[in-house]
VEXDRENMAR-960441 format. One record per residue (C-alpha): x, y, z; chain. Coordinates in steps of 0.2 Angstrom, whole numbers, plus 2048, in hexadecimal, padded with zeros to 3 digits. Example, Ala and Ser with C-alpha at 12.3 -4.5 7.8 and 13.67 -1.06 7.14 Angstrom:
<rs>
R   x   y   z chain
R 83E 7EA 827     A
R 844 7FB 824     A
</rs>
This chain:
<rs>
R   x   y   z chain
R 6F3 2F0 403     A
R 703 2FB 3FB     A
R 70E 304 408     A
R 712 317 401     A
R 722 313 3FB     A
R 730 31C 408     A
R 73A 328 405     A
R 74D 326 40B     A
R 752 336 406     A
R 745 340 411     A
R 74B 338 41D     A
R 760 33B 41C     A
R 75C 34D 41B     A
R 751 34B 42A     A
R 75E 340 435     A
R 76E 34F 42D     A
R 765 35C 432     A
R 75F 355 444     A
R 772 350 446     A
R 777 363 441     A
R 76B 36B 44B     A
R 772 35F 45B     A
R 784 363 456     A
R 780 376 457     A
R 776 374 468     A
R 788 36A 46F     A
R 792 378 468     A
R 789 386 470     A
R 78A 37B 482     A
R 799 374 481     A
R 7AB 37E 485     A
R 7BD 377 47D     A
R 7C4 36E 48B     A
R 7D6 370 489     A
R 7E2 373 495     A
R 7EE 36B 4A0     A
R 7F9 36E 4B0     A
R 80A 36E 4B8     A
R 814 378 4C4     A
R 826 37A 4CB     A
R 828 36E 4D7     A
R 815 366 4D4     A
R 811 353 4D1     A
R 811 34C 4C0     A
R 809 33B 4BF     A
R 80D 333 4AD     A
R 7FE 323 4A8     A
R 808 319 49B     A
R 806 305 495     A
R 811 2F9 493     A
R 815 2F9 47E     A
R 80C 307 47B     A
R 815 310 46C     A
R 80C 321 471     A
R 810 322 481     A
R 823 31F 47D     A
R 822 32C 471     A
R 81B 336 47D     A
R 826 335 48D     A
R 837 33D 487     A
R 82C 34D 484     A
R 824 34A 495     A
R 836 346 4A0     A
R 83D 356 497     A
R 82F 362 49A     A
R 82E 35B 4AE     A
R 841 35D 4B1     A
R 83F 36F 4A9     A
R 834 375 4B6     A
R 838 36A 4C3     A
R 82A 361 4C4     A
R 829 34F 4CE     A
R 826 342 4BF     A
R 81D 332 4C4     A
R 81A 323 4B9     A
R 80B 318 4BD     A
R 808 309 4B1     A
R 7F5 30A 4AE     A
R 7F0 2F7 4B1     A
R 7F9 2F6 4C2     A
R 7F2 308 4C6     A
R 7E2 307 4C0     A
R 7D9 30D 4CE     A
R 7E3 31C 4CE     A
R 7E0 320 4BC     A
R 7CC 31D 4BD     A
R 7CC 32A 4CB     A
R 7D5 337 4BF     A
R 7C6 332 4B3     A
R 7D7 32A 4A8     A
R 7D2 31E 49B     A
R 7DE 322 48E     A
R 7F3 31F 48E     A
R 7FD 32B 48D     A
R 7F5 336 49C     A
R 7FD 343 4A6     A
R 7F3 348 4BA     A
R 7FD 35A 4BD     A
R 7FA 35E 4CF     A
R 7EE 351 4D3     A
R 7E3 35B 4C9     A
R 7E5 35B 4B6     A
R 7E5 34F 4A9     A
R 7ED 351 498     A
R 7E9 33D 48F     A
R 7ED 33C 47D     A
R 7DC 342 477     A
R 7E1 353 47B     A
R 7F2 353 46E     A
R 7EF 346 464     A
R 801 33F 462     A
R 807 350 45C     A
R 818 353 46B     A
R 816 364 466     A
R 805 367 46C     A
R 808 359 47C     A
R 818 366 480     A
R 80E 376 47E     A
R 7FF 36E 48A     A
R 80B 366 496     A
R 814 377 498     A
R 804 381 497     A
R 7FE 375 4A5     A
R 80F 37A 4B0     A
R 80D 38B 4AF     A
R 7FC 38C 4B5     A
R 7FE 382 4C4     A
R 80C 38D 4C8     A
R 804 39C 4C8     A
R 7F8 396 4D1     A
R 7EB 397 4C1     A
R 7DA 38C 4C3     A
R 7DB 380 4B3     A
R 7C9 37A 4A9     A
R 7D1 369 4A6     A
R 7D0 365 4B9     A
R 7C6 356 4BC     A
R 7B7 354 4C9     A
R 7BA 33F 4CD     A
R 7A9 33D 4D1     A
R 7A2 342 4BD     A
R 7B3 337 4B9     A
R 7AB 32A 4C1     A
R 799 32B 4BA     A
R 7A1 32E 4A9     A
R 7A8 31C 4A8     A
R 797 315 4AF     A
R 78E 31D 4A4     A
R 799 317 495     A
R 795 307 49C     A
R 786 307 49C     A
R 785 30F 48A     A
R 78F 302 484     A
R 785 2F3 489     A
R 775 2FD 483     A
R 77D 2FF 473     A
R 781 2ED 472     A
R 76F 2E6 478     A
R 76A 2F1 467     A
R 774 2E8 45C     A
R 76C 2D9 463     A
R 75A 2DE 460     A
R 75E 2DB 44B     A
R 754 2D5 440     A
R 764 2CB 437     A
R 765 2C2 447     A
R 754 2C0 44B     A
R 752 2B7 43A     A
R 761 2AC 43C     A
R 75A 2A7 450     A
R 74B 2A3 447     A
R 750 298 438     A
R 75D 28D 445     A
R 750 28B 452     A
R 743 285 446     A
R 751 279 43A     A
R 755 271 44D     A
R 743 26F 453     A
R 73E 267 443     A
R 74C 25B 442     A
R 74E 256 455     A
R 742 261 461     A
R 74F 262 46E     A
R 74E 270 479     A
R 75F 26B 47F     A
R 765 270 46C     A
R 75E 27F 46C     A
R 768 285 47B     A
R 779 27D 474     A
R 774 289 464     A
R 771 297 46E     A
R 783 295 479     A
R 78C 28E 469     A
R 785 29E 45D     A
R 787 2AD 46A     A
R 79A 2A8 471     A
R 79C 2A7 45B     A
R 799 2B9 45C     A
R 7A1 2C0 46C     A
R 7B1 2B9 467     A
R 7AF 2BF 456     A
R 7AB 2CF 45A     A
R 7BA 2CE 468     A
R 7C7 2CA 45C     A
R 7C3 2D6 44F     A
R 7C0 2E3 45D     A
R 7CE 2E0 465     A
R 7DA 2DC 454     A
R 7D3 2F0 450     A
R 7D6 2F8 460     A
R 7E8 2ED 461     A
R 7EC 2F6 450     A
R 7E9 306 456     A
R 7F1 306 465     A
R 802 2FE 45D     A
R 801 309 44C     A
R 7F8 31A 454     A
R 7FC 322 442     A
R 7F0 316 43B     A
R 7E3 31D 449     A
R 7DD 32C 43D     A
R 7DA 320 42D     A
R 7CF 312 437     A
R 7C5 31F 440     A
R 7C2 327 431     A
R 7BD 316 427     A
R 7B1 312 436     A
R 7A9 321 434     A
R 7A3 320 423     A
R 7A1 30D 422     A
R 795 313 432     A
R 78B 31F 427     A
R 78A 315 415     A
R 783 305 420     A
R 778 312 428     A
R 772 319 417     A
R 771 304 413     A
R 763 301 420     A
R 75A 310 41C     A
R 75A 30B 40B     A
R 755 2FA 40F     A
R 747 300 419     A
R 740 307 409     A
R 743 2F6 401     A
R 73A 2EC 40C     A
R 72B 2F6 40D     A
R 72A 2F7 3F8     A
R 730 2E6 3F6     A
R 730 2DC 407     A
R 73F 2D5 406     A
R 751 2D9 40C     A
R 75F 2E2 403     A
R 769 2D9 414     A
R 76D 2C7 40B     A
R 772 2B7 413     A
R 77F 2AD 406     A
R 779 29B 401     A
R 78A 297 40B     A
R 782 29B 41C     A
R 772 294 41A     A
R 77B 283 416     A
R 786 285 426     A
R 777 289 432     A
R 76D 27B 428     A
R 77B 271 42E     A
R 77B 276 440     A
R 76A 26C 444     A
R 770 25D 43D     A
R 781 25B 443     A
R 78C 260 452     A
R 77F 26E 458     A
R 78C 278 464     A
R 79B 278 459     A
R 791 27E 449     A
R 788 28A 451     A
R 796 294 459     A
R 7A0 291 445     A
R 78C 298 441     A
R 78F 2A8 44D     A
R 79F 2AB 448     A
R 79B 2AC 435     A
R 78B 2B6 437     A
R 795 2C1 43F     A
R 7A0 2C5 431     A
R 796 2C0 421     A
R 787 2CC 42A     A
R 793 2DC 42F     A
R 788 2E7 423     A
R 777 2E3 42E     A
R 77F 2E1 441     A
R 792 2EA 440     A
R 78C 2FC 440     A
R 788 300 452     A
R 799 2F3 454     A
R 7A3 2FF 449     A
R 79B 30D 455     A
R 7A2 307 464     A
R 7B2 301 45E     A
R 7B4 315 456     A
R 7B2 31B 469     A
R 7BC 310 472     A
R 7C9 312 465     A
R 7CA 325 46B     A
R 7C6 322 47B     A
R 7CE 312 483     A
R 7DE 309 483     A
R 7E0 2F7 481     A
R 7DA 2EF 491     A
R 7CB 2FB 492     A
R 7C7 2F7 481     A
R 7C4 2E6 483     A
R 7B9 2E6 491     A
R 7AF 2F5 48A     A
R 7AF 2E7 479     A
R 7A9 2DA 486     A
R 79B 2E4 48D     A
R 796 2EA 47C     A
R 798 2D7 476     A
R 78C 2D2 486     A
R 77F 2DE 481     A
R 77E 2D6 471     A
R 77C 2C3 475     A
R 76F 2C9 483     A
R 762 2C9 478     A
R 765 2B8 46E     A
R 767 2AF 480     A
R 75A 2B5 486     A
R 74E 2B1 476     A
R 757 29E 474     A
R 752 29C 486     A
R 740 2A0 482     A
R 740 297 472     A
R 748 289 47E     A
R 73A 288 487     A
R 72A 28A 47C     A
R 72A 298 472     A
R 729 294 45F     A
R 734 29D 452     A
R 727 2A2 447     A
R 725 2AE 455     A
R 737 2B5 452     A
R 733 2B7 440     A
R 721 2C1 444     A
R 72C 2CD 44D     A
R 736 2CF 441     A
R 72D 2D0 434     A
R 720 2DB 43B     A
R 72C 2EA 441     A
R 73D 2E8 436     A
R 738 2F6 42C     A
R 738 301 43A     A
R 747 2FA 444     A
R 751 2FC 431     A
R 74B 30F 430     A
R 750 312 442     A
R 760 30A 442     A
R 765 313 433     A
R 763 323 438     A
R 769 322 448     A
R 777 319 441     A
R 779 329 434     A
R 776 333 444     A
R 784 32B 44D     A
R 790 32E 43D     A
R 78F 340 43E     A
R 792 340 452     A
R 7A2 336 450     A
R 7A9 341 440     A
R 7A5 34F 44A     A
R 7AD 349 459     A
R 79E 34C 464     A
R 79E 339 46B     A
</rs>
């Protein structure tokens, strides 16, 4: 039976014009939030981490504006103080708390001393004349921002995980070891080897990224931008794809002979250490079919977190994604044939292709506009 054959275009003037409409319905709701605060006399509380280029750049602006007006200048290293900077809703070094009240992070100047002076003397003058200031920061939506984040992440991750790149490869490994030994013992070491190949994969790169930035914070504007539209070509690839499969019913994702020798490999020799080599190749050689929604979360934290943060919102992300495989290895561990993998994926990879790349589309235009 012939499938009408899909239309890709249709739908990236459907996924722009759904992203445009959402962007005009934040704009009406949402109000530019920036201000800041300090006063004669008032508490300035400076957020800073150790090494971190912007925040020396930062300070001789800040210790010159606070002795200025008098203010009462207070460094607070953000590890060490990290439950006083969670309950200022402070994820981001350099930070400023004026009063108790206000926050001025990074975000809000960008690097640019002349706009952090203007804000931080803005932010004086109000508190001293008594002014009520928009930046002010309820804790308790502080706190169920982070959670939320949290949450986010790790659903983003156990998205990644449902793909039908990695389903495949689950499949093909589970069925190479069953046929050649049967061991359900394999099968797990295969599952434990393959997923930490991933996490630390995807740690170090993560990690190597967000170090980048944090050292080099005039190279932030050129990787952002990079990750946005490798974000939006890959999700224009998995719509295209989508089309492919339904006219041709195969993959424009393919798997070099290289790796199917390695994971043929894996079933006959040292299971554990092959397969975490196995995950940590697939990782890279398959960026194009599970690094989008990575890219994603790494464009976020890069604007949102500093170091430490990043890497455990990279770990949680990095959990969500080897839930899935666990939990399927430990199915497939105990009973379940892969063929039943590959009907799954099979049956609805189509769909899950057309969906990730338009929400992966989606999720382009939010971060270029800086929506998310």
């Amino acid at each position: 039976m012939m499938h009408p054959p899909a239309h890709p275009q249709h739908v990236i003037r459907q996924a722009l014009l759904a992203a445009l409409t959402f962007f005009l319905l934040i704009s009406a709701v949402h109000v530019v939030l920036c201000a800041q605060n300090t006063t004669s006399a008032i508490a300035v509380d400076y957020f800073y981490e150790e090494g971190c280029l912007k925040c020396q750049q930062a300070l001789p602006v800040i210790e010159k504006i606070a002795n200025t007006y008098g203010c009462n200048l207070t460094s607070h290293e953000i590890i060490s103080s990290y439950e006083l900077a969670r309950g200022y809703g402070i994820s981001v070094v350099p930070a400023l708390v004026v009063d108790g009240k206000t926050v001025i992070t990074y975000n809000d100047y960008q690097g640019n001393t002349k706009i952090l002076k203007d804000l931080l003397t803005q932010a004086i003058v109000n508190v001293s004349e008594g002014e009520d200031n928009v930046s002010d920061i309820p804790k308790d939506e502080g706190e169920e921002d982070t959670n939320l984040s949290f949450y986010l992440v790790f659903i983003a991750g156990l998205l990644a995980g449902f793909n039908p790149c990695i389903l495949a490869v689950m499949a093909f490994l589970a069925t190479l070891i069953l046929s050649s030994s049967g061991s359900k013992k394999d099968i797990l070491k295969m599952i434990l080897g393959f997923c930490s190949g991933i996490f630390l994969t995807y740690m170090i790169v993560g990690l190597s990224i967000l170090g980048t930035v944090h050292r080099l914070p005039s190279l932030k504007g050129i990787i952002t931008t990079v990750m946005v539209i490798l974000i939006f070509i890959l999700g224009l690839w998995h719509i295209y794809d989508a089309h492919h499969l339904r006219k041709y019913s195969r993959s424009t994702f393919h798997t070099p002979r290289s790796m199917v020798k390695l994971l043929e490999k894996t079933a006959s020799s040292n299971v554990l250490l092959l397969s975490f080599v196995s995950g940590g190749v697939f990782s890279l050689v398959k960026a194009p079919c599970v690094g989008a929604i990575y890219f994603s979360i790494l464009d976020m934290l890069i604007d949102r977190t500093d170091l430490a943060r990043g890497a455990f919102y990279l770990a949680i992300y990095n959990i969500g994604v080897v839930f899935p495989i666990i939990v399927l290895g430990v199915l497939l561990g105990y009973g379940m044939k892969p063929q039943t993998i590959t009907e799954l994926k099979e049956k609805k990879r189509v769909e899950i292709r057309l969906f990730t790349g338009i929400i992966l589309i989606l999720l382009a235009l939010l971060l270029h506009l800086h929506i998310i």
